[in-house]
N, C-alpha and C positions, 0 to 999 in steps of 0.2 A: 756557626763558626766554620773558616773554612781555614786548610795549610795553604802556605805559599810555597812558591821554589825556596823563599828565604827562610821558611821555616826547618825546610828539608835538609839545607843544606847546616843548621846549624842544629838541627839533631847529629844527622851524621859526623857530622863533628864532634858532638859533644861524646857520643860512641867511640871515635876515634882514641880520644884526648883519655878516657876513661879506662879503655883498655891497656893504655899504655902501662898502667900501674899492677896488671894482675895479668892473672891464665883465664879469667872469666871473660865470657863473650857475652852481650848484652847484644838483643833484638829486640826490636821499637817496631809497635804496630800499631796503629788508627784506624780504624773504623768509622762509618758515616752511625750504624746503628746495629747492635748487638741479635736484634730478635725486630720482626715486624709485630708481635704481640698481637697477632688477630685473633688468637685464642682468648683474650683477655675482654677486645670487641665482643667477641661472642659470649663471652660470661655477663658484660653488662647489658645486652640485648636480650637474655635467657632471665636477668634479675629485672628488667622494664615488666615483661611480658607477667610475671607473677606478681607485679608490684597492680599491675592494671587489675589480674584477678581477684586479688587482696579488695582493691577497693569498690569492685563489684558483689564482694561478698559485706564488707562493710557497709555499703553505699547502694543498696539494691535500688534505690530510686533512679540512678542514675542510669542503669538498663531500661527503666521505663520512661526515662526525658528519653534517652536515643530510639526507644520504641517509637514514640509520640511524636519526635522531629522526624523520624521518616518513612512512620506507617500511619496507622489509624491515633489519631491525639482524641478520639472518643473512647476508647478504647482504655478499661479500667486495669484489666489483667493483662499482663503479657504471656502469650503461647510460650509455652514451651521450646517452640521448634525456634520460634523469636528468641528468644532467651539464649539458647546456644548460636546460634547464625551471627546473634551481637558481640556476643563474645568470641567468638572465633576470630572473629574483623577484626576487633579491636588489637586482641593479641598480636594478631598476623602483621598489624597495622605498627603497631607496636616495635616488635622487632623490625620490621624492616625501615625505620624509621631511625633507630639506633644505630644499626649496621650502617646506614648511607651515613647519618654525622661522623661516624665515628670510623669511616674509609678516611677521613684528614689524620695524617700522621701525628701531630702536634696534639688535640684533642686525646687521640689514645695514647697517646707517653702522659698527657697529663692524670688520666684515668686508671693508671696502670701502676699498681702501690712498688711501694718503694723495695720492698724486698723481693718482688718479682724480680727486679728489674736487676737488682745485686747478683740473683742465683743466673739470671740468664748471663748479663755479664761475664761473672764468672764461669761459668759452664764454657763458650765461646773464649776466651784468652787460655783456657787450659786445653780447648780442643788445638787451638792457634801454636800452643807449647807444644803439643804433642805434633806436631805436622811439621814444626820450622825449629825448634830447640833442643828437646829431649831424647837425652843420647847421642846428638850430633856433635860431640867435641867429647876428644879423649881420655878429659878428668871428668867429664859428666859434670861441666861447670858453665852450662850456659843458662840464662835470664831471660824473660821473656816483660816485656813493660807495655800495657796493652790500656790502650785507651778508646773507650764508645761515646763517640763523641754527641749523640743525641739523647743517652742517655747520663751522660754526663758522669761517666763513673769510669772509676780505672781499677786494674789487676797487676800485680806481679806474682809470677809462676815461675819457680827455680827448679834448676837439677836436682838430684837426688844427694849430689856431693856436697853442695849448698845448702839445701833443704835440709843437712842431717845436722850443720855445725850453727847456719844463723837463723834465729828464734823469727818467724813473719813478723812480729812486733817491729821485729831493726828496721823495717820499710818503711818504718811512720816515716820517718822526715820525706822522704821520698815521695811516697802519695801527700802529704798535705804540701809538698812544692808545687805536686802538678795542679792539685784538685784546685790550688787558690787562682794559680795561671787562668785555669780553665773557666772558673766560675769570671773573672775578668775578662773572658775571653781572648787568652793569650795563647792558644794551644802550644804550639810551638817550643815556646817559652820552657812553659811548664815541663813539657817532654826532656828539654833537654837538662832543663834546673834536676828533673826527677833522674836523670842519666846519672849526671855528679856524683850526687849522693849514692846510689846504687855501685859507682864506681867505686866511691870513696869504702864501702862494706868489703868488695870483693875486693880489693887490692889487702884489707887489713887478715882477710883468712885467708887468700888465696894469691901472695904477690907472685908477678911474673916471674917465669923463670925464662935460663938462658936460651931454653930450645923453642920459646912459646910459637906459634903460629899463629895467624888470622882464621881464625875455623868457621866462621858464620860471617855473614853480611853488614856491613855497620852501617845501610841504609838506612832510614825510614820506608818502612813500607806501609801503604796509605792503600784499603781496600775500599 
């Protein structure tokens, strides 16, 4: 999924249009991908390599085919020193085997369980709120709409002034606008459907008043 200028410009819009009705400032962020999760490669490369010793302990025969394909096949007992030397390989063999497939981006998002991927998610759109929202408008009413788009997941992150009066619950319509865009591959779309409604909350606790000003950016910003 990729944005277009057309997508951008009918975020920003939808920002615009949205604001009009409150004091809240709404910030729209995309992202290509939340976390590279190589941590996650290396935990499935660390569970291969005990999965291989497992079946060397279950499967001892199979140390003595690798003895036999490429030492002595006369040969009834395996050394000792054979014995460890094959396993070593194998391991070694092993992981690095996993680490290479699993250097394709796609493969490890697909390998990479689903609640990973919510906490990192999450973790990144609230560092994103803390850098570009929080605290920067003077009722402490700015919104943060954060979407990763390789992991296909989205966040909303409020002020403190917001976060005190509406329940996270009130977001549902919001994320199920964007997550269904997104799963159709509308990003844009969705971002901006998700604006609406997020506008339409903050206009109902927090309508504009006479003095309001434009306090935050009503770009799309696309990392």
């Amino acid at each position: 999924m990729r944005l277009t200028e057309a997508d951008h410009a009918r975020v920003t819009a939808a920002v615009a249009e949205a604001e009009r009705s409150t004091d809240g400032e709404i910030v729209t962020v995309v992202a290509r991908q939340s976390d590279a999760f190589h941590d996650v490669a290396l935990h499935w490369a660390v569970l291969a390599m005990l999965l291989v010793l497992t079946l060397f302990a279950v499967w001892p025969q199979a140390v003595e085919w690798l003895y036999g394909w490429g030492g002595d096949a006369w040969t009834t007992a395996v050394p000792l020193r054979a014995l460890f030397t094959i396993a070593l390989i194998a391991v070694a063999a092993t992981f690095l085997l996993v680490r290479l497939l699993l250097a394709a981006t796609p493969l490890r998002m697909a390998l990479t369980p689903p609640a990973t991927k919510a906490r990192r998610v999450r973790r990144r759109a609230v560092e994103l709120f803390r850098a570009s929202a929080e605290q920067r408008t003077r009722a402490r009413t700015g919104v943060l709409l954060y979407l990763s788009l390789d992991e296909r997941r989205a966040e909303i992150v409020a002020d403190e002034a917001i976060h005190s009066k509406v329940a996270p619950e009130t977001w549902g319509e919001a994320m199920a606008a964007l997550v269904e865009a997104v799963r159709e591959g509308r990003p844009g779309e969705g971002m901006a459907a998700a604006v609406t409604r997020i506008g339409a909350v903050l206009a109902k606790h927090f309508p504009r008043s006479e003095d309001d000003v434009n306090e935050l950016p009503d770009r799309l910003i696309e990392l």
